[in-house]
N, C-alpha and C positions, 0 to 999 in steps of 0.2 A: 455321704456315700464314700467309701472306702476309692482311695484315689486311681487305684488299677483297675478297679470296676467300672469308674467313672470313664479312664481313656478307652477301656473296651466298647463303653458303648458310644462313646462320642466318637469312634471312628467308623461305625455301626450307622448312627445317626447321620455323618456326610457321606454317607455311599462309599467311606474309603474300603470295608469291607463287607462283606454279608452279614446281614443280617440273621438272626436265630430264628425268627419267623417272619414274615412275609405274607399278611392281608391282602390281596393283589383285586385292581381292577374295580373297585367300590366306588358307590359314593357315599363318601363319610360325611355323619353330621358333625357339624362342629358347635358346640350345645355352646360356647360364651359368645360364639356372632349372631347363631342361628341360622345357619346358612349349611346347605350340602357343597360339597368339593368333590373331584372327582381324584383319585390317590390309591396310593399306596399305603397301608399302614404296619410299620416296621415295629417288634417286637421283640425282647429280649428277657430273660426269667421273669415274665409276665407284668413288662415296665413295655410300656410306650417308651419308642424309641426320640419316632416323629412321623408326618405324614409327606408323602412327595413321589418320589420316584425312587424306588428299594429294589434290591434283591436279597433274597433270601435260602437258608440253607435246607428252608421249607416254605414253601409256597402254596399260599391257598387260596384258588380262583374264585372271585366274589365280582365276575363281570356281571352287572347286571343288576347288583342287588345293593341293599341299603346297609350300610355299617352307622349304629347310632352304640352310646354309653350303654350300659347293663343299666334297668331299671333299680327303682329305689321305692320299695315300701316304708312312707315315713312314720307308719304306726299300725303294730297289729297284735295282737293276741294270740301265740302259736297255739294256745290250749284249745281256744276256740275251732279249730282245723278239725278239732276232735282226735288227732291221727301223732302218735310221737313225732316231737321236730324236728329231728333226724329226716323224716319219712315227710312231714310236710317242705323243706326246706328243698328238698329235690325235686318235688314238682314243682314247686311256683319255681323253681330255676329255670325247668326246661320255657315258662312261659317268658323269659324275657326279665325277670325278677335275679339281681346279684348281689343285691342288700338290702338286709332287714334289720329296721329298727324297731326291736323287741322291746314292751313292757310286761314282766310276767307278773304281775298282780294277780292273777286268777290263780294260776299256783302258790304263790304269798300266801291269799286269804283263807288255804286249805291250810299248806303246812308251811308257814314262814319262809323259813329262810333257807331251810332243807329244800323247798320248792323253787325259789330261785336258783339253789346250786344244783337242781335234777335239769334245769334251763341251761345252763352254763355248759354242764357237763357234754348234756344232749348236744350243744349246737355246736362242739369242738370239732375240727378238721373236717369243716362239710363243703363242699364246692360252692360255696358265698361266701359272702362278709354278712357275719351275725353279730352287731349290736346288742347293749341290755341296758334301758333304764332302771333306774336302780325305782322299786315301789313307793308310791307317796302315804297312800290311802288304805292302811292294811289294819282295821279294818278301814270303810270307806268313810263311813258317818258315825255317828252316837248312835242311831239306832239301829246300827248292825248286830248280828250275830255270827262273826266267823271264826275261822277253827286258828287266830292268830293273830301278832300283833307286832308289826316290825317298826321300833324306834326309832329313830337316829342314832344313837348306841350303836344300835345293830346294823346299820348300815355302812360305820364307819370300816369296817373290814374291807368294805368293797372297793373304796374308793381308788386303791391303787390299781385295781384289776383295768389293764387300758382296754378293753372293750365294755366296762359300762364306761358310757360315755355321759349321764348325767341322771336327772330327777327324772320318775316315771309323771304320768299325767294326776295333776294335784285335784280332784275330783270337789276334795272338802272346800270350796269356793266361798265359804260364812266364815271358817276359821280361819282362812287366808285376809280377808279383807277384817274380821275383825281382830286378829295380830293373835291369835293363838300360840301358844309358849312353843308346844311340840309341835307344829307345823311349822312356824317360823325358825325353828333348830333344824327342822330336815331342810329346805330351803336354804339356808346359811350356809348347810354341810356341805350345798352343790353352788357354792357361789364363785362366779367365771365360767361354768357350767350351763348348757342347755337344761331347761327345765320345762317340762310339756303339761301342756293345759288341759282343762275340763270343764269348757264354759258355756253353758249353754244359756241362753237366755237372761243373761246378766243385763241390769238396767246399766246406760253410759257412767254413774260415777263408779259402781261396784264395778265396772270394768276395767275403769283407768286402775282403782286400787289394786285389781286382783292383778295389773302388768306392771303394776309400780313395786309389788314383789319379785319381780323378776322371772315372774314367766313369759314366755315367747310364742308358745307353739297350741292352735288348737283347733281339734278334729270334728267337732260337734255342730259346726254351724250347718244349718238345714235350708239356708236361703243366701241369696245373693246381698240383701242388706244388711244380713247380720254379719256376713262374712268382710263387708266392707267396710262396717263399723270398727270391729277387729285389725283389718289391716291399718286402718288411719291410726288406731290406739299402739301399732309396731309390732303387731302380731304375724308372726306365718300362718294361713290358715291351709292345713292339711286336709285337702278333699276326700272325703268317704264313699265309698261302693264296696260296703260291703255282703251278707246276704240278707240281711234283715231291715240295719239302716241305708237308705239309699239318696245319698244326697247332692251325686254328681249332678244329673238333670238341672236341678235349681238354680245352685251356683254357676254352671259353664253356660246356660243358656243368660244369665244375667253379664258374667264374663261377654260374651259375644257380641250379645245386643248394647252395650257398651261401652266397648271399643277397652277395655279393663289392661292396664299392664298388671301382667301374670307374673311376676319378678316375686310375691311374696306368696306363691299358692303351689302347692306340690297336692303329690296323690298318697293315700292309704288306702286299705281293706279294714283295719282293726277287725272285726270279726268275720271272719268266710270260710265256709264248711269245705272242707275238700272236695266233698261230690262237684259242688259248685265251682271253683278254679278247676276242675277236670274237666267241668262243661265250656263254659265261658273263660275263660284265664284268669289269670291274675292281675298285677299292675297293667301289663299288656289291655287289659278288659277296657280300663279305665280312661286308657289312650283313643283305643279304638272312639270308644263313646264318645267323649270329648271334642275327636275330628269330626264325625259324625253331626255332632249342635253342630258343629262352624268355627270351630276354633281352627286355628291355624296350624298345621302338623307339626311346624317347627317349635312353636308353642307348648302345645301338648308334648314333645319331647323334652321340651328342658324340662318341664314342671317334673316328668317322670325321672329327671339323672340332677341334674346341674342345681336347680332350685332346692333340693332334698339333700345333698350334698352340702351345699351352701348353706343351711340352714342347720346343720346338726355339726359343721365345724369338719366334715370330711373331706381335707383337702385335695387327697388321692385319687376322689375319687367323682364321676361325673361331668367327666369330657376326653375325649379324645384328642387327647395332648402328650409332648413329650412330660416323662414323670409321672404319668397317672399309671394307675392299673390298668391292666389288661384286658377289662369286662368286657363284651360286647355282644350286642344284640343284632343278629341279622336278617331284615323284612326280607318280603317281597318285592312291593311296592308302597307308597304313599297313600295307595288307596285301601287295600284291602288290612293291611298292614300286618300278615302274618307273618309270624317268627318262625324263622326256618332253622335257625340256631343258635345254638347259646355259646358264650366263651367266658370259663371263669379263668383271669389271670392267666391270658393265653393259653388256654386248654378246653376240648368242645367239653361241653359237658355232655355228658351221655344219656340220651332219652330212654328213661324208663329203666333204668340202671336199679338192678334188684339192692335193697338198701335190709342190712339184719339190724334188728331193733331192739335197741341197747337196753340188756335190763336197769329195771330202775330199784331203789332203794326199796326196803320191804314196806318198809314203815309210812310209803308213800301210797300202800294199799291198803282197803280195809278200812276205806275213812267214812264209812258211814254208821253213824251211830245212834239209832234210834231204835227205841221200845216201848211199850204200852199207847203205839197208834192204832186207832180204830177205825169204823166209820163214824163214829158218833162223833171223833174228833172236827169232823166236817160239816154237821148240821150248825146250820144260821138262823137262828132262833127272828122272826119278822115282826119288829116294832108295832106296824100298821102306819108308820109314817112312809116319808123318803127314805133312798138310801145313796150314799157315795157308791158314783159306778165308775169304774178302769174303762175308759174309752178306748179302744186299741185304732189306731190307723196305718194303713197299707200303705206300706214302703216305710214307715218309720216309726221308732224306739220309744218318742214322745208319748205322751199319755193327756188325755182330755177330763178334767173329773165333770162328771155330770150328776146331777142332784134329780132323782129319778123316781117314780112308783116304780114297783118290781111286784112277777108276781108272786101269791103265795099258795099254799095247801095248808090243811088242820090237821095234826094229829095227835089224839090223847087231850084233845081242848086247846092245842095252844097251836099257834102260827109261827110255819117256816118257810125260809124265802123258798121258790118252786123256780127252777131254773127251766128256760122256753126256747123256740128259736130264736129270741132277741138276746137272752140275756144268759151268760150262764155262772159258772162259780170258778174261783180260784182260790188256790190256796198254798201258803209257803209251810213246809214242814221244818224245825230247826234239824240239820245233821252231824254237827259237830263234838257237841258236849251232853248229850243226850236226856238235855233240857225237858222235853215235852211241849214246848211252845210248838201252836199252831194257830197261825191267820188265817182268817177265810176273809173273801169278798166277792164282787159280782163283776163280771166284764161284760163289754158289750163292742162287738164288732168281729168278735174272731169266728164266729162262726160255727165250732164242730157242735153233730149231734150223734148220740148213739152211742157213746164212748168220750172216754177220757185218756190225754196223754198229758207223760210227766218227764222231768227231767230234773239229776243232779246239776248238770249245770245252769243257774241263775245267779244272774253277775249281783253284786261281787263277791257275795258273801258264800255264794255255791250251796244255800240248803237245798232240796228237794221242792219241786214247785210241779204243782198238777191245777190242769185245767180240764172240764168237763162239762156234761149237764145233768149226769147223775152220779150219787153220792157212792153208791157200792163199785162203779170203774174205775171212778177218785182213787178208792181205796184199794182196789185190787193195781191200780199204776203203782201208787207209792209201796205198795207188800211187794212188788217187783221187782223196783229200784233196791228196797232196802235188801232185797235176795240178791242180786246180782251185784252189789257195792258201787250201783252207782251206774247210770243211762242215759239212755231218753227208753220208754216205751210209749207202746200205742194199745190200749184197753176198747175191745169193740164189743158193746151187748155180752158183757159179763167175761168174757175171754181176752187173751192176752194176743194179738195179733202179732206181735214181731217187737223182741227186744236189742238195741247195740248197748250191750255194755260196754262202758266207761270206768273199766278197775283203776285206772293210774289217777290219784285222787279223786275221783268220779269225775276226770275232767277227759281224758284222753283213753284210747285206745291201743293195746298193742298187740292187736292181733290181724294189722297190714292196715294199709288205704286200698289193697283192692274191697277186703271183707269190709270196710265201713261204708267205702264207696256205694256196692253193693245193695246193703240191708239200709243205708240210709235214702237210695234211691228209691227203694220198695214203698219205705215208710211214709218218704214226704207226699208222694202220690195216694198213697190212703188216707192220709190226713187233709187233704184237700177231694179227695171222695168223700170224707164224710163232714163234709160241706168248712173247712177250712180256706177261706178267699184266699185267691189266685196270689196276692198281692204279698202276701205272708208268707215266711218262710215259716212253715209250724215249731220249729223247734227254736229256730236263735230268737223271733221275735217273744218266743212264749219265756224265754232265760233273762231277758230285760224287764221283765214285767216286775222283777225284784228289785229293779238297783235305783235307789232312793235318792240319787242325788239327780237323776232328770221328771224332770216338769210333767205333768203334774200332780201324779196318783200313783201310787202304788202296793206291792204287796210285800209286807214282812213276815217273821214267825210269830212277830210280836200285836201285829195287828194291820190293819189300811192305814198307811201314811199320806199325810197332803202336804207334796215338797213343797212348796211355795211357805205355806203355813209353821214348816216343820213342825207338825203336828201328829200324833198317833191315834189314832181312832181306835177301839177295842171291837166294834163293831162296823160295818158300813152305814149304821143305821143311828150311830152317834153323830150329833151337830155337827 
């Protein structure tokens, strides 16, 4: 610090002069004891001064209420918001949310590295601190089909940019533990660097090897033993709530029941639709919940500032200290714990603050590339045996493979599978390279009948992915998507119920978060009228049903894969 700045505030800091702002009359948390104080907090071009007893040349009356650190997203997906990040990065503010740590992978595995700098671009001068890990998994596995492929070559540009701050989450967990050339070069490239994980279900020694590469951080665990396995192996494990997978419940009730120090557990969203942080909030959600099991508020606050800070190397940031930034979140009370206001870098942020949305590069539209799809591309010719089925479960991304009779119908003499109220079809369209690859399979749990929806977005590789229980809505969702460059639609008895298009590489929208808010509230309530369980969010769980690197089933362009096996099936009806 420049040393006239420095006596400016440290005269600021003993009360010898006013202060530039003035917190008044709070109780502030202090996120490294854990404890509320009752104080003043003094503020000057958005540096904590100190906390005590201030005046100031601006005073802002806060008797009565809670001053804690500005929350920390320690993993999300801005694409997944559906909504330009510009446009998402203001509302999770108003919820109590002043840092996000961004992996854009989803824009990666559309258009490289053009996609990442449409992220970069978007996130500059917005009322947060917006982090970016740099992509691990672009594409994610071998058997991807995405529209890109970012090296380590091509990442080395990035590395001077100081808001990426390290490796994106390394998803490829086989190439890591068996020493793969290009994975261990990207790795390398970020060493001294945070590097964020993707581990799901890993057996104890594939564990140790996959954190003896030097990964730290991971957001997939779905239970309290796995999560604990992870931290004894020196792992962060970042808790998830977001709209599809939901895995606070499991782990904060295991936290509680007990007695767990929370020293190595922060919170994320990773993927959450807007409609949804418009309903429920954001990081804010996750606190709430949290107190809620029994965790202890002060607890759940660090985990939200201090622990997430801590873990990703941000010194600045995540307590309510002299030298930190400015952020701050302010309750009601302890109990209900609503956010009454936000402060980025001593300044409110302004609710609901009209935000114009930054056009994006041309070439980041128009990426859907298919031709000569039909319906026949959808027919699933029936063995007479078994078949591999996509077990889908409520509240989570996981997948069960189940070895099934299915039913069928004849026609022309031969058998194909007949989709019921148990069981229906899915199937990945490739969009990038305008291949003609199309998988088909059968799921079971999700529920819709009467129609079929579909969507551009399915992680990671983002082809076209439709679910139904007849062949011609199939077909009329995907004729949809590939009109409109890319959605989610909803196909009901032959007709098109209601499309959001997704032009910004079929991942995003830029035509507001009121209008997506809107038609995606419309949608998910029809899709759960035509019998899609409560439990489902229809569209993000239906976008996982793609991504190959979690347990146990799923669906490619290239055919039914069985991760575990890493195997491809051509049909569901192969061994």
């Amino acid at each position: 610090m420049e040393l006239e700045k420095y006596r400016r505030y440290s005269e600021m800091a003993r009360g010898l002069r006013p202060a530039e702002t003035v917190f008044r009359g709070a109780k502030v948390f202090m996120s490294r004891t854990g404890e509320f104080v009752d104080g003043d907090v003094a503020v000057a071009d958005g540096v904590i001064l100190g906390v005590g007893d201030y005046r100031g040349e601006t005073e802002i009356d806060l008797t009565g209420k809670y001053l804690c650190p500005g929350f920390i997203d320690s993993h999300l997906h801005l694409e997944s918001t559906l909504v330009t990040p510009g446009e998402l990065i203001r509302q999770a503010a108003q919820c109590g949310t002043t840092t996000f740590i961004v992996d854009p992978h989803e824009s990666a595995n559309v258009s490289g590295t053009t996609g990442i700098d449409y992220i970069l671009e978007q996130t500059e001068n917005v009322p947060a601190n917006v982090y970016v890990m740099m992509p691990s998994c672009v594409p994610a596995t071998h058997v991807d089909d995405n529209g890109a492929a970012v090296t380590a070559a091509r990442m080395k540009p990035y590395l001077d940019n100081p808001r990426i701050l390290g490796l994106g989450e390394v998803m490829d967990a086989v190439s890591v533990v068996e020493g793969s050339v290009s994975m261990h070069e990207k790795l390398n490239l970020f060493q001294g660097r945070i590097r964020d994980g993707h581990a799901p279900f890993l057996n104890k020694g594939d564990l140790a090897a996959y954190v003896l590469a030097g990964i730290s951080t991971d957001h997939e665990c779905v239970d309290y033993e796995y999560a604990m396995e992870e931290c004894r192996n020196g792992m962060y494990v970042l808790i998830r709530e977001g709209s599809a997978a939901r895995n606070l419940n499991a782990i904060v009730e295991g936290l509680v029941s007990h007695g767990t120090d929370t020293s190595f557990f922060c919170f994320c969203t990773d993927d959450k639709h807007i409609e949804e942080i418009r309903r429920e909030g954001h990081i804010n959600y996750n606190v709430k919940q949290a107190v809620r099991l029994g965790l202890p508020v002060e607890k759940a606050l660090q985990m939200a500032s201090l622990h997430a800070a801590e873990c990703y190397g941000l010194k600045h940031l995540g307590a309510v200290a002299p030298g930190y930034q400015a952020d701050f979140v302010i309750l009601d009370n302890l109990t209900d714990l609503n956010v009454l206001e936000v402060y980025f870098r001593g300044r409110k942020i302004i609710r609901d603050e009209k935000v114009q949305v930054r056009p994006c590069a041309p070439e980041l539209k128009n990426t859907v590339r298919v031709s000569g799809f039909s319906e026949k591309s959808l027919r699933l010719k029936h063995s007479g045996g078994k078949a591999h089925i996509l077990k889908m479960t409520e509240g989570q991304i996981s997948t069960e493979d189940l070895y099934e009779d299915v039913p069928f119908l004849e026609q022309g003499g031969k058998r194909y599978f007949a989709p019921d109220g148990t069981y229906q079809k899915i199937a990945a369209v490739e969009r990038h390279r305008n291949t003609g690859k199309t998988g088909v399979g059968i799921v079971k749990g999700y529920g819709i009948t009467g129609g079929a929806i579909a969507s551009s977005v399915s992680h990671d590789s983002h082809n076209l992915i439709v679910i139904g229980d007849n062949d011609r809505d199939m077909y009329l969702a995907v004729k949809e998507l590939i009109r409109t460059q890319g959605g989610y639609t909803l196909v009901e008895n032959g007709s098109v119920f209601e499309t959001l298009p997704l032009p910004v590489m079929g991942l995003m929208s830029d035509a507001g978060y009121e209008t997506v808010n809107a038609v995606l509230k419309r949608m998910i309530r029809k899709a759960h009228e035509m019998g899609v369980r409560e439990g489902f969010d229809p569209f993000i769980t239906l976008s996982f049903m793609a991504l190959p690197v979690i347990p146990e089933i799923r669906i490619t362009p290239r055919g039914v894969y069985l991760v575990k096996e890493d195997r491809m099936l051509r049909t569901p009806f192969d061994l």
